[in-house]
C-alpha positions in Angstrom: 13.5 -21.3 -8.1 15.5 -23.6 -10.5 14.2 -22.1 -13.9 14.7 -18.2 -12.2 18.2 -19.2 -11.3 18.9 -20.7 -14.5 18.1 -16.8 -16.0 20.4 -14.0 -17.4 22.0 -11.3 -15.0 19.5 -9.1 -17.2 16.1 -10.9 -18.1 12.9 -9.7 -19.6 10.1 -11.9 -19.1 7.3 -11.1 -21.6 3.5 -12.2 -20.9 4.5 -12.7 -16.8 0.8 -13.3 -16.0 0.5 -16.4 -18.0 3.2 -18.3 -16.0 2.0 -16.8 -12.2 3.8 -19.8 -10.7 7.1 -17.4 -11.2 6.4 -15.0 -8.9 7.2 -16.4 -6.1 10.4 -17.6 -7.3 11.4 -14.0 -8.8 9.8 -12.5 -5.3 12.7 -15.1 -3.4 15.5 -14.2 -6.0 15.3 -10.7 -5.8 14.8 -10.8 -1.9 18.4 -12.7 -2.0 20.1 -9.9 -4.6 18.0 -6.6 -4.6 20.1 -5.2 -7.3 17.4 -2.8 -9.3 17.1 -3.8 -12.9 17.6 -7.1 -13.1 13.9 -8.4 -14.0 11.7 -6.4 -16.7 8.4 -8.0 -16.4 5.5 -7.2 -19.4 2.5 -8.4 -19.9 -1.1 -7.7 -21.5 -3.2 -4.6 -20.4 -6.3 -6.7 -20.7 -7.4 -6.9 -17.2 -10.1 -9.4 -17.8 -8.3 -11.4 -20.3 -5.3 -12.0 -17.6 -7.7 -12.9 -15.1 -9.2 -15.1 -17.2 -5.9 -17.3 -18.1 -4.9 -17.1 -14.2 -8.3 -18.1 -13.4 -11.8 -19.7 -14.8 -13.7 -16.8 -13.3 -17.2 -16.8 -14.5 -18.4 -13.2 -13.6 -16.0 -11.5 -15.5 -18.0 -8.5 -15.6 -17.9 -8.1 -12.0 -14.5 -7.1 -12.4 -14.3 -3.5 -13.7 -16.9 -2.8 -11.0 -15.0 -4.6 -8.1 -11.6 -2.6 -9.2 -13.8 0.8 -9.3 -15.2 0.1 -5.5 -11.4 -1.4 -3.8 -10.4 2.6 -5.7 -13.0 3.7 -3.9 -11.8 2.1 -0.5 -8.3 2.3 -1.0 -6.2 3.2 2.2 -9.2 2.3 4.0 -9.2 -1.2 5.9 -10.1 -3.9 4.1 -13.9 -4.9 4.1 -14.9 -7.8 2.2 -18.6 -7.0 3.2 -18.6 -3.1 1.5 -17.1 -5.1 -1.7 -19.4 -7.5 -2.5 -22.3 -5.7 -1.1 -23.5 -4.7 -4.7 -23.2 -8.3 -6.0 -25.0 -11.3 -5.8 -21.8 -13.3 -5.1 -20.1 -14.5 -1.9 -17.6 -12.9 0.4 -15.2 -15.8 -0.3 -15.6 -15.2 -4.0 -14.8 -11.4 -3.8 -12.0 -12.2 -1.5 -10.8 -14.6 -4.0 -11.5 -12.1 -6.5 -9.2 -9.6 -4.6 -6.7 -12.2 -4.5 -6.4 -12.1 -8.2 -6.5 -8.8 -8.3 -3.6 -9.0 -5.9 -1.6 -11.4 -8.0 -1.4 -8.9 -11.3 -0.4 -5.9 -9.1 -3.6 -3.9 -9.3 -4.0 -3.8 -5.4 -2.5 -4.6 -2.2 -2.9 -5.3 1.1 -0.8 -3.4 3.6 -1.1 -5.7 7.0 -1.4 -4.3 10.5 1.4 -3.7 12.8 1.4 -6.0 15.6 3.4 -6.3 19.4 3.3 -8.7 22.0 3.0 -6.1 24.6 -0.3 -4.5 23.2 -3.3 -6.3 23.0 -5.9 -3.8 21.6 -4.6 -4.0 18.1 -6.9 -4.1 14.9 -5.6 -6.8 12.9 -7.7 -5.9 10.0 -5.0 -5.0 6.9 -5.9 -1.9 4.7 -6.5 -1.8 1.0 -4.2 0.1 -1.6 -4.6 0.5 -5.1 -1.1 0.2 -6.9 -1.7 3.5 -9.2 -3.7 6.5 -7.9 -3.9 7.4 -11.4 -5.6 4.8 -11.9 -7.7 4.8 -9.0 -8.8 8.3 -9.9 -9.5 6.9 -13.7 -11.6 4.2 -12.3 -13.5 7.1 -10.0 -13.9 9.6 -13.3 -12.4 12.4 -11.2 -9.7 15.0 -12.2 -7.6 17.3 -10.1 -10.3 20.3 -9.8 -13.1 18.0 -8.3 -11.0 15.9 -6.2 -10.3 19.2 -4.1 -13.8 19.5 -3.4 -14.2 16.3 -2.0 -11.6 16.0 0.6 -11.8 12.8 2.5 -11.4 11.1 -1.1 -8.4 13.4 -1.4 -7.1 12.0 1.7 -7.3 8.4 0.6 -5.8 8.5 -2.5 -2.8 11.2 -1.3 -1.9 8.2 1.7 -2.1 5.6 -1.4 0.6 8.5 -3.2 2.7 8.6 -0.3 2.5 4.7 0.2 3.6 3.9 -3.0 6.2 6.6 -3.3 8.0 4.6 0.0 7.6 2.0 -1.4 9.1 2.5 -4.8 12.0 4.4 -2.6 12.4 0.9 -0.4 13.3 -0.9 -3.7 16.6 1.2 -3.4 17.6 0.4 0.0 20.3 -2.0 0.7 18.0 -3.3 3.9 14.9 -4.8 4.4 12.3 -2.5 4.8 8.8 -4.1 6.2 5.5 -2.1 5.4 2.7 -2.1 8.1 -0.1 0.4 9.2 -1.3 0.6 13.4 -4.6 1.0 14.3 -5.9 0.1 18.0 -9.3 -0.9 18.9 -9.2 3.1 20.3 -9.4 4.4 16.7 -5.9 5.9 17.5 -3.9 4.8 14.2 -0.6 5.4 12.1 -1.1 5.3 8.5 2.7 3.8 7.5 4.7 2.0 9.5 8.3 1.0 8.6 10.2 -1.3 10.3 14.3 -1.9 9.5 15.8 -4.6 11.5 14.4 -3.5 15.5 13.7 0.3 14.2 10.9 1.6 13.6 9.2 4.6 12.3 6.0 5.9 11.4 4.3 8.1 9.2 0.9 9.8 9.1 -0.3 12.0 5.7 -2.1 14.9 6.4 -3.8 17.4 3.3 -3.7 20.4 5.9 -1.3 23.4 5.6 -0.7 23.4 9.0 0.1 20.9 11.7 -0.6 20.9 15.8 0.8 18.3 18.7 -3.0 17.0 18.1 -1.9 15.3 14.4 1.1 13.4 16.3 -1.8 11.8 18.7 -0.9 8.2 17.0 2.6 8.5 16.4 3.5 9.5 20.3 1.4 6.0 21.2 3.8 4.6 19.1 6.3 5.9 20.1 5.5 5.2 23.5 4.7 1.5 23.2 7.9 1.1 21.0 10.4 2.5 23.6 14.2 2.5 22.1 12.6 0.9 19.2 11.2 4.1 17.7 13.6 5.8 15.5 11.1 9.1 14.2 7.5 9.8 13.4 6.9 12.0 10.5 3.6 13.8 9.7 3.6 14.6 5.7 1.1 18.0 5.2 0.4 20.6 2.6 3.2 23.2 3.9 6.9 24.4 3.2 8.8 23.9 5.6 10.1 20.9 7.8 9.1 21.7 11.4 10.5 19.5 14.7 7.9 18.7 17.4 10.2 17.2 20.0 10.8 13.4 20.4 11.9 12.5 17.2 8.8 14.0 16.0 8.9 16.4 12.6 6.6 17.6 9.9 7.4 17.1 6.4 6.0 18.9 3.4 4.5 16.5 1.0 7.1 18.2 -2.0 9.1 16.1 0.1 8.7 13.1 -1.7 8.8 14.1 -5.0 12.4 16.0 -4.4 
């Protein structure tokens, strides 16, 4: 913290991934003033070559191949067995792998929403690539053959939404904490937000209409939440913003981008 302290109201950090020790001391900083702007961080666009100074990793051509398969997974919970399945390395090598991968902002890991008064929770966290455009790069498809395939679709427009909230979080003057719910029922909630003791959730549908069967996981969260829950929001492929009762509304995915 003493070097980030030490900075300019207004600093630009070139070559960030060569001195990862900083992180954690801009992550603290910024936590204390969340004033937008004040750190520009750059750095090379050499993925391998950045891995390389943060780490002496020796299969460096496993990495393009790992990247492509966690885009293949993203918004799906994280399995380190699927990922290193096509390797002849170990699961504690591809998780440190995805660790690194972490560390330079390529993916994420979105951890599971937990209560002390339910017990059937999946504590599994789910996987996120930071870019879908990327994601899609790294798939090879376009926006004409992504339609066809529509569970694909479905990943990467939760990623979309996922990252859109969170970029919008940046802005708010309170803490907002990112989890997803899933129970051991299969009955999950794709985003949850918590601010202070409220909490909402959030559930992205590609449909163009909505029932009172797409709220199934955000009325068991609302239920188990009490008081606590402040809305649940389905996201879907149509125009208007509908209310379902309870706190419960659908929201057209132009939405976000309004």
């Amino acid at each position: 913290m003493g070097f980030v302290q030490t900075l300019p109201e207004r600093t630009i950090l070139d070559e960030i991934q060569r001195a990862p020790e900083l992180f954690t001391s801009i992550k603290a900083n910024v936590d204390q003033n969340r004033q937008p702007g004040r750190f520009i961080l750059t750095g090379s666009a050499m993925i391998q070559r950045d891995i390389q100074d943060i780490a002496n990793i020796r299969n460096l051509d496993s990495l393009p191949i790992l990247l492509s398969l966690a885009a293949s997974q993203t918004a799906r919970l994280f399995n380190a067995t699927d990922l290193a399945s096509p390797f002849a390395i170990s699961r504690p090598t591809i998780r440190e792998y995805l660790v690194l991968l972490e560390q330079i902002f390529l993916i994420e890991q979105l951890q599971p929403w937990h209560s002390n008064r339910l017990s059937r929770l999946i504590k599994t966290p789910k996987l996120h690539l930071t870019d879908t455009g990327l994601a899609c790069s790294l798939l090879g498809i376009n926006s004409r053959n992504l339609w066809q395939d529509k569970a694909l679709l479905g990943q990467l427009l939760e990623t979309f939404v996922y990252q859109e909230l969170r970029k919008h979080a940046d802005w708010h003057e309170e803490d907002l904490r990112f989890y997803h719910y899933r129970d051991k029922d299969k009955v999950e909630v794709d985003i949850i937000i918590e601010q202070g003791r409220q909490i909402a959730g959030i559930e992205i549908k590609t449909a163009a209409t909505i029932t009172q069967s797409d709220f199934k996981g955000l009325k068991k969260l609302r239920e188990n939440c009490g008081k606590q829950f402040a809305a649940g929001v389905v996201f879907y492929d149509g125009k208007d913003i509908l209310p379902f009762g309870g706190n419960l509304y659908a929201v057209p995915l132009s939405a976000q981008t309004e």
